[in-house]
N, C-alpha and C positions, 0 to 999 in steps of 0.2 A: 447304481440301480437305475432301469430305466424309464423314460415316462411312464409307459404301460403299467410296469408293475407296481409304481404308485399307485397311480389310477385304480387300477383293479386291489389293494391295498388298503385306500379311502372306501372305496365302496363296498370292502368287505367291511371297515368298522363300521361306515353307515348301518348298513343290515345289521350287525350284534346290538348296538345300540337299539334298533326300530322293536328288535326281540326282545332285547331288554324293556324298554319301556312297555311291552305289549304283555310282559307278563307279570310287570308290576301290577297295573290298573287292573291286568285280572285276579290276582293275586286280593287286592283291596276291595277290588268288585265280590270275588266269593264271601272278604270276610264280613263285608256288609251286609250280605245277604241271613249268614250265620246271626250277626248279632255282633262279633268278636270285639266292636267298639265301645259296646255298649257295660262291658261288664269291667269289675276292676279285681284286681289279684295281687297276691304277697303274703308272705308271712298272716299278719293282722287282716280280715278283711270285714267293712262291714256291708250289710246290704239289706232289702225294704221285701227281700220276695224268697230269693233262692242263694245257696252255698252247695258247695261241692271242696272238701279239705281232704286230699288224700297223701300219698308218700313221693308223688312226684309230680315236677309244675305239667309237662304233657300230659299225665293222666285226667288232673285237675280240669286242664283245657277241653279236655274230650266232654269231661261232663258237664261241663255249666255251657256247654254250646248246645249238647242234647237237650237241657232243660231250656234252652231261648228258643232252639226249634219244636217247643211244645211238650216236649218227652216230659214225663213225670219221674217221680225217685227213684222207681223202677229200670228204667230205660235206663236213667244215667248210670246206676250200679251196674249193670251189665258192662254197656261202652268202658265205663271205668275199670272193672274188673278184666277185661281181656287187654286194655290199652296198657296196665299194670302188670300185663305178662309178658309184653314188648319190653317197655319202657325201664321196670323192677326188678328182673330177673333176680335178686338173689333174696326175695319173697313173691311178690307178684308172681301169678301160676296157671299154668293150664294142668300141670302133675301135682296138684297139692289139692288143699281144699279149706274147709268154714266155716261158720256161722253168719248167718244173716238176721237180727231184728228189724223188722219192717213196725210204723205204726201207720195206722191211717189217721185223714183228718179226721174221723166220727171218733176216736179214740181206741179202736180194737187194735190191738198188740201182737203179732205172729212169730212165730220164729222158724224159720230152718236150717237144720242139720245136713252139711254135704261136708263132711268128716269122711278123710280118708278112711277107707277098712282092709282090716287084715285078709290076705289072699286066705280061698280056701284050704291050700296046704300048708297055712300057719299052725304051728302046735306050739304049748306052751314052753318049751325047753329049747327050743330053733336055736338060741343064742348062746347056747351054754356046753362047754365039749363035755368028754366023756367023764370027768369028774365034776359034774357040775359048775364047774366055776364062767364067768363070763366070758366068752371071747371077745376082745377087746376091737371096736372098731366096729364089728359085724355087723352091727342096728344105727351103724351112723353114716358110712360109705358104703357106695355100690350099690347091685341090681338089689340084693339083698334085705337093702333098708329100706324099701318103698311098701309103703301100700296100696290100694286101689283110688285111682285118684278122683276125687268127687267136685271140683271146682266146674267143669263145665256144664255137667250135671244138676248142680246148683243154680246157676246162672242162667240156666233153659227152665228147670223147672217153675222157680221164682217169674220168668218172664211170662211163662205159658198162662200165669193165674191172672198176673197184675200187670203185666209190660203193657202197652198201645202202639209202640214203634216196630216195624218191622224187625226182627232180629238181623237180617242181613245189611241194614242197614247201622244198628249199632253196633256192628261188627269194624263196619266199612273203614272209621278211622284207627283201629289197633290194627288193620291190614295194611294200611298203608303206612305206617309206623312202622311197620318190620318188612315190608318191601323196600320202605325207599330210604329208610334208616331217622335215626333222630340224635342230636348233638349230645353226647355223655356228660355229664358234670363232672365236678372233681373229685367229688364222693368216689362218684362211680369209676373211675379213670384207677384211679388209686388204690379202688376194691378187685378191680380185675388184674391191676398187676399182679398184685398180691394174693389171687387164688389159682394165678396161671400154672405153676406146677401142680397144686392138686386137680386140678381141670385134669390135665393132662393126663396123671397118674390114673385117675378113675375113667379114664374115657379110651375107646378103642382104637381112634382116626383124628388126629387134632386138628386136620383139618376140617372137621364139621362141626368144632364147637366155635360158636359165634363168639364169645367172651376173650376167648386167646386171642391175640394179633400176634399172627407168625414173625410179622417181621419189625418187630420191636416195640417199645409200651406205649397204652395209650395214654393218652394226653386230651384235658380240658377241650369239648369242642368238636374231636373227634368222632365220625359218625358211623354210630353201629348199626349196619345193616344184619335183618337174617331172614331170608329168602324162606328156608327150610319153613323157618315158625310161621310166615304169611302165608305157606302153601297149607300148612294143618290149620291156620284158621281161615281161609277161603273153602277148606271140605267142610267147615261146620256150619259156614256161610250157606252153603249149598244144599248138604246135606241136614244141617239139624245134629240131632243127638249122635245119629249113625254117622255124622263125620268125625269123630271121635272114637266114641265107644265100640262102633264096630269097623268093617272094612279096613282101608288101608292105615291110616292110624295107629288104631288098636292093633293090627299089625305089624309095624315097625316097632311100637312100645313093647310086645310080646317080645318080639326078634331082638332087641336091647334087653330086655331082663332076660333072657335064655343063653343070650352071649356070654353072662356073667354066671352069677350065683343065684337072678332072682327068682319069685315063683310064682310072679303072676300070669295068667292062662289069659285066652279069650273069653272065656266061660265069666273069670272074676269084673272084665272089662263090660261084660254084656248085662250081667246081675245089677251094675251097681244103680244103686237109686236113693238121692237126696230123701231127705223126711220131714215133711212138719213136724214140732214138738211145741209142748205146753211150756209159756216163758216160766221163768224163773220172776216172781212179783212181792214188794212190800215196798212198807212205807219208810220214809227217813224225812226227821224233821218236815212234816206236814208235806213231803214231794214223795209220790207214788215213782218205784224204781223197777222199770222192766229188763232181765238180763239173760244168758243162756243158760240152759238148764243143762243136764249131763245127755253126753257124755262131754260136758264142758264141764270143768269146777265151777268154771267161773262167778256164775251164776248165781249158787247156793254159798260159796267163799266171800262175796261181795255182801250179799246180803245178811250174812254172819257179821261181816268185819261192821255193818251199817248198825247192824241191832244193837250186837256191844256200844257201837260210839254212842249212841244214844241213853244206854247208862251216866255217861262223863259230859263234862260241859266245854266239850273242845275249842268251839271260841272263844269263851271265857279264857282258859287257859293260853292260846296264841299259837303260830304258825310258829316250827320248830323249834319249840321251847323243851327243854329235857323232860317237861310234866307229860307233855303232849305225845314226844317220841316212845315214848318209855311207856305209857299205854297203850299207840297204836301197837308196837313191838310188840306187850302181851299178849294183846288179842289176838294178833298174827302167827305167833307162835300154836297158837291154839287153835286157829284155823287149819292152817297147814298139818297137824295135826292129823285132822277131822279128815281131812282131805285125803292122807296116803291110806287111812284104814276104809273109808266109805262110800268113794265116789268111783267111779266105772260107767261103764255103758250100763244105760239103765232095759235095753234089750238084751243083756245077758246079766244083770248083777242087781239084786231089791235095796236099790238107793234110799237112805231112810233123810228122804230130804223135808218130811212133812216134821220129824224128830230134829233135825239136824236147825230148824226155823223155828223150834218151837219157842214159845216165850221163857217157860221154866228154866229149859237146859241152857238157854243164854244167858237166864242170868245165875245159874247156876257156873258157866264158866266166868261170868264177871268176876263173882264171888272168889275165885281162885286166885284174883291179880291183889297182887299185895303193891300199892299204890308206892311205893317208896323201895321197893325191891326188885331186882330182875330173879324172874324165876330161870332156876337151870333147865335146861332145853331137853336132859335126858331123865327129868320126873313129871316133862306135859307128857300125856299119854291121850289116844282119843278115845273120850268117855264110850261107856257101855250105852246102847240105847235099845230102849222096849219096844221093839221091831222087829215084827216075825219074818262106795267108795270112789333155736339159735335165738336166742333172742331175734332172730331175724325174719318176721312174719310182720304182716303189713295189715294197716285198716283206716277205711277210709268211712267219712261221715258226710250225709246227703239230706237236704232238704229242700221240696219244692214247692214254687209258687201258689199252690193248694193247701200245702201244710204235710206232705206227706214226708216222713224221714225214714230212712237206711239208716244202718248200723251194721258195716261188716268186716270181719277180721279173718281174715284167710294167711295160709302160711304154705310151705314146702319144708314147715320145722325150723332146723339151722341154717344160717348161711347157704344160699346155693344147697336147699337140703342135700339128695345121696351125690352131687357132682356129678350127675351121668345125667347127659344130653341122650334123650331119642333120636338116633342117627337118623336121619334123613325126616327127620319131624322137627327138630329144633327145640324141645322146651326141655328143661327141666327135670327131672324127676323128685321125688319128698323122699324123707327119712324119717319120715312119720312113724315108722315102728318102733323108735326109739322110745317113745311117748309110752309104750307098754310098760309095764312091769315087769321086765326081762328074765330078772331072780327077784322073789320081796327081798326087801330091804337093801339091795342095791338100788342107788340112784342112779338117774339118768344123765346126759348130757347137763343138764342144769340143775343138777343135785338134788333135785325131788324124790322124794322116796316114794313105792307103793306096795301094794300086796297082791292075795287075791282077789280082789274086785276088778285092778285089771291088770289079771294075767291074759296072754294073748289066746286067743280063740280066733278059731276061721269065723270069716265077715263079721269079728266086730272091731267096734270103731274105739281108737287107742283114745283115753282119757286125756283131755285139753284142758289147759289155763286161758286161754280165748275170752273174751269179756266184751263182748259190744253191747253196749248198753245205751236205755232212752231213759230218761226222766222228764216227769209231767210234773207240773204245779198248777194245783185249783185248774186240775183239767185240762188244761195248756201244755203242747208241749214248750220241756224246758231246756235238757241237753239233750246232746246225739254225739257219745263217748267212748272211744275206743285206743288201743295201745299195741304196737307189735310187745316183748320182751319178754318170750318162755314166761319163765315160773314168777317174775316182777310183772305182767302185765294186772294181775289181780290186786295189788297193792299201789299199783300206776295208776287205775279206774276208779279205788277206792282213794286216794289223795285227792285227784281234780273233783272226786263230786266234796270228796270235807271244803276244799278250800274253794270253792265257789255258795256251797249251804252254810257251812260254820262259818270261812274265814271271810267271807263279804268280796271275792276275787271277781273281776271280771276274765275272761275265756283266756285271752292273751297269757296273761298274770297267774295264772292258775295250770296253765300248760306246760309256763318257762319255768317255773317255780320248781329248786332244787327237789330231788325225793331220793325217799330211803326205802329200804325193803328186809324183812325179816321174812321166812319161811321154815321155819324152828326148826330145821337142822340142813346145813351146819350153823352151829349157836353163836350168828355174827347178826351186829345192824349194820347193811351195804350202804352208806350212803353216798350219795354222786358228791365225787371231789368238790369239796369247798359249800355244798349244802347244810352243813353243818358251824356254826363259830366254833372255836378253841373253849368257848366258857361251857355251852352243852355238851360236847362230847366227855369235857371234864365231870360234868352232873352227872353224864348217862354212866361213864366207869364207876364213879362213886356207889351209882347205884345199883352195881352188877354185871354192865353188860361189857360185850367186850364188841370192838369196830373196826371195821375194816371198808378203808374207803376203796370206793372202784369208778370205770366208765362213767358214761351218760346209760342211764335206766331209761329204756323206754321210750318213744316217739311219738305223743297222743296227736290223736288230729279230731277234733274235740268243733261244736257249733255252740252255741246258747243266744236263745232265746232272750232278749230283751222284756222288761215290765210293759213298753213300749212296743213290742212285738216285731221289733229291730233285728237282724240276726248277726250275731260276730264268728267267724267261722277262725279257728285260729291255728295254723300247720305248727309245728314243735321245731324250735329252732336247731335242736340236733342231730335234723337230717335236711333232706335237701326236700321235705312236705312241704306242701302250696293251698293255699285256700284262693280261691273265687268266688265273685256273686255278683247280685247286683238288684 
């Protein structure tokens, strides 16, 4: 080699080096300016002002940097909520939708509804061939399974009342998260091999799904870019609502549900509109409990399951002792219940939720639990009332330096709900229709039964187990509680509040903390592997019931409030959720 090209050699690593160091110090210059040093993150986190705990550590990062640059709870749910559509793809969503509980510091309680809804040429039978029976498959893959999707919808309208940041700015970093990509975990590595043939199967061009890597598996680290999804959230950047819902967007979404089976229109895409609703409110052990109201169960289920425990003396009793499992399981069976004959969209079906809360009929179903007995599952029925009905959905908990907290649980349904990417958009689409009541008494992907309360109708919105929930003490708030896991998310919400009110848990301890789930039918207690000793499960057959261990239930990403006014924000160690603050 000769001197020259030494020379010119040396002086080329000179220059990489000068760039290098030139773009560290800016690198640390931005993040100081952010704040990014200032705050701390992991699993446990505690902190003196603000939290942000969602389903992944970049999301997390997005928001507790909007809350150091001023943003309030608002702002950062937005950032968070689009960053999660990068970052989560197989909940996180731009084709899906939600529930939001917002509290303010004065203590007034909101909620909104951006619940997908059924296309206008939904009818009740779509799912069923010519002899009634279900077609298998039809409400869970493909154009087919979607509804009209309400997440961004949400996300604007919430911002329009309450946000103070520019929207295009809390956009800015889920845009450059899907422009310039972000490191996959091993969750995630491992969840994309593993959907690559149905990716494929459901989709028309494989080379436009972001999620496949054509040319062999991903791997830890690896970085997912998607171009597509940064160009539809730079239109909403620009545009607002209309870069979405209508123009070119909503045009590609159309063009992908027409390519297949599905039926959503431009018309369905340009109708759609998020909703205030009246929370769902009572008391538990002296702490006032705000939750969503239908077309959520959630809501009205939680605070069933709260009234009954207040019959019994749950702490007294202990943290999964057979006395303790064996009455939540009754009660639960008797929610669920209540739930497949009464709950629906309360704008098409007279939800009897003022009956359904009321003091008598509660303890009227106490009255039915035989304390030393499992009732069989096929003689709960839900009572008559004087009344003239994927586990893979995401939720992230928010509270800011004023004291305002978020509460929201957004999904795409299952997994990757219907597995069809918007060709030339990049997101997503839900299988939200599945949620309907396809035939009564068919259950659905997660074995929930329902009827007609909700059967499917054009534009209305499919009944949810969704549960974001706030709780207050003596006025204060006290949690900010939420859970992905279908038909366990109700049962998920309702454990972290007993074992933090009854069992004396701090956030941590109350997240990690084994659970079980009953939804009286089919007539099993699921309890997560090893949540259980060998001596209760032995008590619980004794006394009727029958078990079936399973998975991890659920992924709370859960805040509380200190006596001290300390906040612990706590991500759930069976996924790859992150809490922040500082």
């Amino acid at each position: 080699m000769n001197l020259k090209l030494l020379q010119q050699l040396a002086e080329k690593r000179i220059y990489l080096r000068v760039i290098s160091l030139f773009l560290v110090v800016a690198y640390i210059s931005s993040c100081a300016k952010i704040g990014r040093k200032d705050y701390q993150e992991g699993k446990t986190v505690h902190g003196d002002k603000a939290m942000v705990v969602s389903a992944h550590p970049e999301a997390t990062r997005v928001g507790v940097e909007v809350l150091e640059q001023g943003g309030n709870a608002i702002d950062a749910m937005v950032a968070v909520h689009f960053a999660l559509a990068v970052v989560y793809p197989a909940a996180g969503n731009l084709g899906g939708g939600g529930f939001m509980m917002y509290r303010q510091p004065d203590g007034e309680v909101v909620s909104l509804d951006f619940r997908e809804k059924a296309p206008m040429a939904a009818y009740e039978e779509m799912y069923q061939d010519e002899n009634g029976d279900i077609i298998d498959g039809l409400s869970l893959a493909g154009p087919m399974a979607s509804g009209v999707p309400g997440s961004v919808d949400g996300m604007l309208t919430a911002h329009a009342r309450y946000g103070t940041m520019p929207l295009k700015k809390l956009l800015q970093p889920a845009y450059k998260l899907a422009r310039s990509g972000f490191p996959v975990t091993a969750k995630q590595a491992n969840n994309y091999n593993r959907y690559r043939n149905t990716f494929i199967e459901h989709n028309r061009d494989s080379t436009v799904i972001p999620l496949v890597k054509l040319d062999g598996k991903w791997e830890e680290g690896d970085l997912l870019v998607q171009k597509d999804l940064a160009a539809t959230i730079k239109r909403i950047q620009d545009e607002g609502r209309d870069g979405f819902y209508k123009g070119k967007t909503a045009a590609l979404l159309v063009a992908e549900m027409k390519a297949g089976n599905g039926i959503i229109e431009l018309e369905d895409m340009a109708k759609y509109e998020a909703k205030w609703r009246e929370p769902v409110t009572g008391k538990y052990r002296g702490a006032t409990v705000y939750s969503m109201g239908p077309p959520s169960s959630g809501g009205i289920a939680l605070m069933q399951l709260l009234k009954m425990s207040e019959h019994f003396p749950i702490g007294e009793l202990g943290f999964h002792t057979p006395e303790t499992i064996h009455l939540m399981t009754e009660m639960e069976r008797r929610v669920y219940a209540d739930r497949a004959k009464h709950l629906g969209d309360a704008d098409f079906w007279d939800v009897p939720q003022e009956e359904l809360l009321d003091d008598e009929y509660i303890s009227k179903r106490v009255r039915q639990i035989d304390p030393n007995k499992a009732t069989d599952s096929e003689k709960v029925l839900a009572m008559q009332l004087n009344h003239k009905e994927s586990e893979e959905t995401t939720h992230y908990s928010i509270v800011d330096a004023n004291g305002h907290a978020v509460s929201v649980t957004t999904t795409i349904n299952s997994g990757y709900g219907s597995k069809v990417f918007v060709s030339g958009a990049g997101f997503l689409m839900n299988n939200e229709m599945d949620d309907f009541s396809s035939k009564p008494g068919v259950p659905n992907v997660y074995g929930l039964l329902g009827g007609k309360a909700n059967a499917i109708q054009p534009e209305k919105r499919m009944l949810s187990a969704m549960t974001p929930t706030i709780v207050e003490k003596d006025g204060k708030l006290k949690m900010v509680v939420g859970t992905p896991g279908g038909s366990t998310i109700i049962t998920s919400v309702y454990q972290v509040v007993l074992n933090v009110l009854d069992h004396q848990m701090n956030m941590t301890d109350a997240v990690t903390a084994g659970r079980v789930h009953h939804q009286w039918k089919p007539n099993f207690i699921f309890p997560e592997r090893d949540a259980l000793d060998p001596f209760t499960k032995k008590a619980l057959e004794k006394m009727g019931h029958q078990i079936k261990e399973r998975g991890s239930i659920g992924r709370v990403d859960a805040i509380l409030v200190g006596i001290d006014g300390k906040l612990e924000g706590a991500g759930d160690p069976r996924g790859d959720d992150w809490a922040a603050g500082y």
